[in-house]
C-alpha positions in Angstrom: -31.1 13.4 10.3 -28.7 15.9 8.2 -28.7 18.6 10.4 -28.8 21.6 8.4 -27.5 20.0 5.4 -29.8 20.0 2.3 -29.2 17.5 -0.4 -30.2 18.6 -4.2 -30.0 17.5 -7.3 -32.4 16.0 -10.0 -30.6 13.3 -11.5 -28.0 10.9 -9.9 -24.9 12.4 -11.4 -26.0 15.5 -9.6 -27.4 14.1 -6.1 -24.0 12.1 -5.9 -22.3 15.6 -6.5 -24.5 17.2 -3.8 -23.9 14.4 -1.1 -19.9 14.2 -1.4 -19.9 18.1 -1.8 -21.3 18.2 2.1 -19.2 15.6 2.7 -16.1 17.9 1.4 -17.2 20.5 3.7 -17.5 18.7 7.0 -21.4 19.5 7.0 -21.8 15.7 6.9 -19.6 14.5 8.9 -18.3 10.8 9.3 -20.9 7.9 10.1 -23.3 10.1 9.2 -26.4 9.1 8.0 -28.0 8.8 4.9 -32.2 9.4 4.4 -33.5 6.1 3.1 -33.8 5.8 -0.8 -37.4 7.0 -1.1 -37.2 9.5 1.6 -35.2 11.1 -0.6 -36.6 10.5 -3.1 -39.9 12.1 -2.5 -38.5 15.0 -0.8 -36.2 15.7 -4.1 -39.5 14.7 -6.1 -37.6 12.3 -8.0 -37.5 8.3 -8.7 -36.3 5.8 -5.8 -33.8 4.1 -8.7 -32.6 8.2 -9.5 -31.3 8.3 -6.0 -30.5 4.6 -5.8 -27.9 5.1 -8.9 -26.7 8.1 -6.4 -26.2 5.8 -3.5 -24.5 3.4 -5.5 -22.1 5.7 -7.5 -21.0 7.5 -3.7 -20.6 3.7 -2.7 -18.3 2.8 -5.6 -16.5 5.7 -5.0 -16.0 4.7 -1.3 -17.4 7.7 -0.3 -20.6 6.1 1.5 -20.9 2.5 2.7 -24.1 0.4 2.9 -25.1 -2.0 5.8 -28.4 -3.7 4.9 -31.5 -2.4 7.2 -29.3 0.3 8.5 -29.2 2.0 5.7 -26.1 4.1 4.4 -23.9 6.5 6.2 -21.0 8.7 5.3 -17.8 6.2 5.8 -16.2 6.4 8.9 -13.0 8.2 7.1 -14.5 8.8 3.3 -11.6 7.5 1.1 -11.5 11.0 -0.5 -10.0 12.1 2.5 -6.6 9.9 2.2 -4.1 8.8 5.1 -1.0 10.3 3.4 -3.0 14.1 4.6 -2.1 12.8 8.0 1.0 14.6 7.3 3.3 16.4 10.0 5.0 19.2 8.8 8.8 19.6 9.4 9.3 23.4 10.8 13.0 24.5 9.9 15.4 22.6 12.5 13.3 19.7 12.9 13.9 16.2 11.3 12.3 14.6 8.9 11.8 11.0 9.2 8.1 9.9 8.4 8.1 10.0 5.0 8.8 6.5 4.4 11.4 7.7 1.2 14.7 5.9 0.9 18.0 7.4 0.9 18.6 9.7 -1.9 22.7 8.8 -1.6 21.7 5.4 -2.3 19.9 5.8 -5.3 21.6 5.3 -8.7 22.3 8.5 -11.2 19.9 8.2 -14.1 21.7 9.9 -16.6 23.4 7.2 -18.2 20.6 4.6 -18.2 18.2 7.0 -20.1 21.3 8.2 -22.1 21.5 4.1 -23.5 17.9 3.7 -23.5 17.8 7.1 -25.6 20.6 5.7 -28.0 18.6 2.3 -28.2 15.0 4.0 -29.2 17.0 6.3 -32.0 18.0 2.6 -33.6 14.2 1.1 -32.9 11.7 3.6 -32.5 8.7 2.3 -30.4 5.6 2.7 -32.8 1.8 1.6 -32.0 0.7 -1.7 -32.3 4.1 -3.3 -30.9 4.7 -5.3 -27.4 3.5 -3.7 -24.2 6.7 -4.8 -22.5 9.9 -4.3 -23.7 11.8 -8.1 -24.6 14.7 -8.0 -22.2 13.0 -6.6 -19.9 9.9 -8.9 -19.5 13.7 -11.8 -19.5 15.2 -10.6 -16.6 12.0 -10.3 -14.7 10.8 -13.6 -15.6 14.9 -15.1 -14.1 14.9 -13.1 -11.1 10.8 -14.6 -10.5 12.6 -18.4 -11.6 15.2 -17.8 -9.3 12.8 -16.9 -6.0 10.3 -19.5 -6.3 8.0 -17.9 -8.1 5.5 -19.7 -10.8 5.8 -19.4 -14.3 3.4 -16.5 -15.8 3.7 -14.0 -18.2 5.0 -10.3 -17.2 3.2 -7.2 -17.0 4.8 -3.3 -16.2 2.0 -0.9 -14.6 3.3 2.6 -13.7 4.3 1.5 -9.9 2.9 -1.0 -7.6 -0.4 0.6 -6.4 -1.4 1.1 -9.9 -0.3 -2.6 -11.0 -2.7 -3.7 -7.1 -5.6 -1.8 -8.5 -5.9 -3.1 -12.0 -5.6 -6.4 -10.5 -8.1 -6.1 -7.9 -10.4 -4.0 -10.7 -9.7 -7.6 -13.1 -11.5 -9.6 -10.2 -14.1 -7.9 -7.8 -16.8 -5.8 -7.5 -17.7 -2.8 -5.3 -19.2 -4.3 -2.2 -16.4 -7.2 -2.4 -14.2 -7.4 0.8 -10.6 -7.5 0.9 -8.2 -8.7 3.5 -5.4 -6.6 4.8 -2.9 -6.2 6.5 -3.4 -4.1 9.7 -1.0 -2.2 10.2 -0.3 -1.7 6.5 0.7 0.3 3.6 -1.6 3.4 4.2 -1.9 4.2 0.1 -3.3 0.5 -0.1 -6.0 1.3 3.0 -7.2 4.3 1.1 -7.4 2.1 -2.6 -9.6 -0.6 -1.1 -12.5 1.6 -0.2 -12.2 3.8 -3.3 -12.7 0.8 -5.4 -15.8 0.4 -2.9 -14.4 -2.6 -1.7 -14.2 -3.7 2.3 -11.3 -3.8 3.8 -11.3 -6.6 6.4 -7.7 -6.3 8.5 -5.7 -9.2 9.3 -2.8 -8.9 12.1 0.8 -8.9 11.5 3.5 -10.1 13.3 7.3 -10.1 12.7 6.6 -13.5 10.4 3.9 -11.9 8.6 0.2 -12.0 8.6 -1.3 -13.9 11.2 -2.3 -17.2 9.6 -5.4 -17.4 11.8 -6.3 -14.3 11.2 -6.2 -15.0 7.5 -8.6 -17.7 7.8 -10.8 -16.0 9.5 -11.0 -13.3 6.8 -11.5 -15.8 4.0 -13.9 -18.0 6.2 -16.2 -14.8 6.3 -16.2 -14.3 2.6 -13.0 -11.6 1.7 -12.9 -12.4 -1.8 -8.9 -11.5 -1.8 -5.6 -11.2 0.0 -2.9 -9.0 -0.4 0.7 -9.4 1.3 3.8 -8.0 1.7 6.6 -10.4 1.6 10.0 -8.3 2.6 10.1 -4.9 4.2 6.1 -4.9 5.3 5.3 -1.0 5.7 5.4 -0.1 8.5 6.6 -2.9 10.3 9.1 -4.6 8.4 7.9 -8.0 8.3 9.2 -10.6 6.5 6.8 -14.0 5.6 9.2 -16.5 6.7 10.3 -19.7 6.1 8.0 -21.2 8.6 4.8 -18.7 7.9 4.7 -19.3 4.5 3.7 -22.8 4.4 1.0 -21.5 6.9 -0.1 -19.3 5.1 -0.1 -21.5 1.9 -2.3 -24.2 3.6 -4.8 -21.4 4.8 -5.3 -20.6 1.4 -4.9 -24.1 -0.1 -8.8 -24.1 2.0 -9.8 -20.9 0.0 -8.2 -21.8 -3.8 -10.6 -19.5 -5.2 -9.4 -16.5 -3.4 -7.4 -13.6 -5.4 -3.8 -13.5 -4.2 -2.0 -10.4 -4.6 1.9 -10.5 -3.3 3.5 -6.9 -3.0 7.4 -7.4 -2.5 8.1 -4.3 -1.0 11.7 -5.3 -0.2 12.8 -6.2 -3.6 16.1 -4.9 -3.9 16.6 -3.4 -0.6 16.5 -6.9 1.5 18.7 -9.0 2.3 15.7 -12.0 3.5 14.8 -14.4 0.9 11.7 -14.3 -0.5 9.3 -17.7 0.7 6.5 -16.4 -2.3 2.7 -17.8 -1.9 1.9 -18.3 -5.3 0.7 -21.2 -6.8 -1.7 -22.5 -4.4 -5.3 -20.4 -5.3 -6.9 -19.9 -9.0 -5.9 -16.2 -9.4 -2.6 -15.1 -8.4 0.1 -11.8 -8.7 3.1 -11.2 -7.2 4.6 -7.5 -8.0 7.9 -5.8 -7.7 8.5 -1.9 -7.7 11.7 -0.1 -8.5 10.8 2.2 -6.5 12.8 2.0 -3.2 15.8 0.6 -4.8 16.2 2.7 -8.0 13.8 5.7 -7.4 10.4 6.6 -6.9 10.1 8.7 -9.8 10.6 6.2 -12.2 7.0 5.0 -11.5 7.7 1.5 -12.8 6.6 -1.9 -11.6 6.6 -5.6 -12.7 4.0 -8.3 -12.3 3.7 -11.8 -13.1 0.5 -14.2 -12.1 -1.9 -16.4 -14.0 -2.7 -16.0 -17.2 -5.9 -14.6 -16.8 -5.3 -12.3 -14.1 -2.4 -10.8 -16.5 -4.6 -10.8 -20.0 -7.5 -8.6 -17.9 -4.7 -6.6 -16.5 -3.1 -5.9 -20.0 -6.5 -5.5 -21.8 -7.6 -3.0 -19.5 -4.3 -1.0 -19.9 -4.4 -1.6 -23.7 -8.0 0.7 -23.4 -6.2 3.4 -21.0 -2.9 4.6 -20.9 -1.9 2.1 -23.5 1.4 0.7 -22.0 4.6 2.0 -19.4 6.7 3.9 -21.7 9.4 1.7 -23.5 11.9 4.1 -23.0 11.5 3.9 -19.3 11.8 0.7 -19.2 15.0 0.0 -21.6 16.2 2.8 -18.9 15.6 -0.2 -15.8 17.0 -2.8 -17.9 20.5 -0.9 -18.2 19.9 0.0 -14.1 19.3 -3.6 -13.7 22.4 -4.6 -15.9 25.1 -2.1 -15.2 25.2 -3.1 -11.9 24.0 0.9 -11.0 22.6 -0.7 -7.8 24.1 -3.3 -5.2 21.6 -4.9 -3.3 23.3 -6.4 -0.6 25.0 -3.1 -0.2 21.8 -1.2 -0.3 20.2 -3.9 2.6 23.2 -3.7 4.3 23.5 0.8 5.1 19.5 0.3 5.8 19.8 -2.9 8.1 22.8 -1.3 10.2 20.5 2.1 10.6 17.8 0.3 11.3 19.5 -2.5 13.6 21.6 0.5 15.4 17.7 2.2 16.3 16.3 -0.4 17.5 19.4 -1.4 19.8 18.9 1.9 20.7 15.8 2.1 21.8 15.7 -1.4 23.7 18.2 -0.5 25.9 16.0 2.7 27.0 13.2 0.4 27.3 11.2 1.0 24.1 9.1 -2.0 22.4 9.9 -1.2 18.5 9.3 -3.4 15.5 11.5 -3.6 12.5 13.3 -6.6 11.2 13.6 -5.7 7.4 13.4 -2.8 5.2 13.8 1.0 6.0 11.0 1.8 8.9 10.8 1.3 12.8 7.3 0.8 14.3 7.0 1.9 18.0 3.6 1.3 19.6 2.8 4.0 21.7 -0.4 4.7 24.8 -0.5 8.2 23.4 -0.7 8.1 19.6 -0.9 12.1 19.1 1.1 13.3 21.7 3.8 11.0 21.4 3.7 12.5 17.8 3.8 16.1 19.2 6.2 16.0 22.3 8.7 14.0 19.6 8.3 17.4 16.6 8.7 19.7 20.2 12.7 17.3 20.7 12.8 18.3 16.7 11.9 15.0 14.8 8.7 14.8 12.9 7.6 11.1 12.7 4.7 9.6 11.0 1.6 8.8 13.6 0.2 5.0 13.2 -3.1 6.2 12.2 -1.8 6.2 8.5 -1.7 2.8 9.0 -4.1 1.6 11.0 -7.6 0.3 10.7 -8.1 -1.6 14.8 -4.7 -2.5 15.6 -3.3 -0.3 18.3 -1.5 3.4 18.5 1.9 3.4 17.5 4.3 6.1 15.4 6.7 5.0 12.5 10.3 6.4 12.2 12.0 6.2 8.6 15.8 5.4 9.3 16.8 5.9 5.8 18.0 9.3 6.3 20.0 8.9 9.7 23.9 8.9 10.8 25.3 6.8 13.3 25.5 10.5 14.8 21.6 10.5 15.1 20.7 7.2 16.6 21.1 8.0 20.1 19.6 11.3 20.2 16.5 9.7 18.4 16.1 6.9 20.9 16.3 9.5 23.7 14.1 11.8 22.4 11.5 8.6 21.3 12.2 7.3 25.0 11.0 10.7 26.6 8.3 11.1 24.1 6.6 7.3 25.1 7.2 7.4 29.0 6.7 4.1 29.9 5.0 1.5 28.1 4.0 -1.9 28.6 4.6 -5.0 26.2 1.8 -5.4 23.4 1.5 -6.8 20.1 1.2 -4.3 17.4 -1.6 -7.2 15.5 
């Protein structure tokens, strides 16, 4: 059944270590199976419940997955081996556009916000023991939520929003939970669900959002949460709309225990209203980043939900890092407050790249996806060698697979970084890198 592969160990800690050690390798490769529980068990000369702690510990890890009478096999694409090493490396003269960062000339100077910040934690030193969230901060978050819709909850900061999505999903469910999501979707998300040991079940997106029928599928089959992107969806630049949202609200009006997470990618860097979800199940967040819109190395999010949601959230921080340092945060108050940033003006430079490429492309005769945000989604026949004729015309892009789990091929292009000069030659080269295609739906 292994191969050549021999599993050791005497006690779990150790068996776990020797099974994801061969998984490392390559010796055992994906979907490969496991022995059964007391197969092993006899051959290591060790108890069923040693190996069964094993089993469990691989499966919490997401390293192995378990499917009743079949037994347990290596996953199909172990979550220790993540989307973002999907990478394509940039060789000097070629372009850079697939990694999904925003444009550095957009992004605000720091100095003088940490400068202030600085200045304010000389006067009041942050000791132990005091709030979590700094005062004016946890303000202006809870106006800009009252302003978009969203219901009234307290306000969290994690460091960014995949860290604020995991402590919320670690608040609710269990490994062996399943999760629906978005497919395609954010490919850091697609490698958290299974490392939690949770089961990713992917719901299609369209330009409105998820698919409410697809939703209710997913919830009808037991996935014990949901997690959307309102604005910006990466990689296709959805936006839930004014129409979808009720959908989707009435869809999970059916499921009101199901855990809601809301990620609003778009937060600063859209110019489409927010139609939020909230309010409708038991257990809610919605989250906001700063990372797009004031830079990703501030590693800073917001949160609001119910109360209980945000007290586990909180607690659980309160036993780990503690709390997002207050001097980073005073330093996003005086971002927010200065004015360092123009929204509309940011939306605007990434809706007129992004407009001008897809333009572009149609009038070559290229499907491509991309109504908010900073990405373009092309679906492609040939995944990989639309991926390596378009680094051969000198642009790098980012293939689908990233973010895929069973919607079809496609390759994502990042417009943040182009001129006006670059649009054309990028829809030629994207147009001779495709061939022909015929229409499709990327859900």
């Amino acid at each position: 059944m292994l191969g050549e592969y021999r599993i050791e160990g005497r006690g779990a800690s150790d068996i776990a270590a020797s099974i994801e050690r061969g998984v490392a390798s390559g010796e055992l490769g994906p979907g490969q199976p496991l022995p059964p529980m007391r197969e092993l068990a006899a051959s290591l000369g060790v108890n069923a419940n040693t190996v069964a702690a094993a089993y469990r510990t691989l499966r919490d890890r997401g390293v192995i997955e378990t499917a009743g009478r079949k037994g347990s096999r290596v996953r199909e694409r172990p979550a220790s081996t993540a989307r973002g090493s999907l990478t394509i490396d940039a060789p000097p003269g070629v372009r850079q556009i697939s990694e999904g960062n925003p444009d550095a000339a957009l992004l605000p100077p720091l100095h003088d916000a940490f400068a202030a910040a600085a200045r304010h934690h000389d006067a009041r030193p942050v000791l132990y023991g005091q709030d979590a969230v700094d005062p004016r901060l946890a303000r202006l978050v809870r106006a800009g939520m009252d302003a978009d819709g969203v219901p009234e909850g307290p306000v969290a900061v994690t460091s960014g929003s995949l860290d604020a999505i995991e402590r919320v999903l670690h608040a609710h469910l269990r490994p062996g939970d399943a999760v629906a999501v978005e497919d395609p979707g954010w490919g850091s998300l697609l490698d958290l669900v299974p490392a939690l040991g949770l089961r990713p079940v992917p719901v299609a997106v369209d330009d409105d959002g998820p698919r409410p029928e697809d939703v209710e599928r997913a919830l009808g089959r037991g996935a014990r949460a949901l997690i959307v992107t309102d604005r910006a969806q990466n990689p296709t630049g959805a936006v839930v709309s004014a129409s979808r949202a009720p959908e989707l609200r009435d869809v999970l009006g059916r499921y009101p225990r199901t855990l809601l997470v809301e990620d609003d990618h778009g937060h600063a860097i859209v110019d489409e209203p927010l139609h939020p979800l909230a309010g409708v199940t038991d257990h809610w967040v919605l989250v906001r980043s700063v990372a797009k819109a004031y830079g990703p190395d501030l590693r800073l999010a917001v949160l609001t939900g119910d109360r209980v949601t945000l007290d586990r959230v909180q607690g659980r921080q309160r036993l780990g890092p503690g709390w997002v340092s207050r001097l980073t945060q005073r330093a996003v108050v005086e971002l927010w407050t200065s004015g360092a940033v123009d929204p509309s003006a940011v939306a605007a430079a990434y809706a007129d790249r992004r407009d001008a490429l897809l333009s572009a492309l149609a009038e070559r005769g290229v499907e491509a996806r991309g109504r908010s945000g900073m990405n373009v989604w092309v679906p492609v026949a040939d995944e990989t060698g639309t991926v390596a004729r378009l680094l051969h015309s000198g642009w790098a892009v980012a293939p689908g697979a990233r973010f895929r789990i069973s919607s079809p091929p496609a390759v994502r292009l990042t417009v943040s970084g182009l001129t006006a000069d670059d649009i054309s030659v990028l829809a030629d080269a994207v147009a001779l890198a495709v061939g022909p295609v015929r229409a499709r739906s990327y859900g």
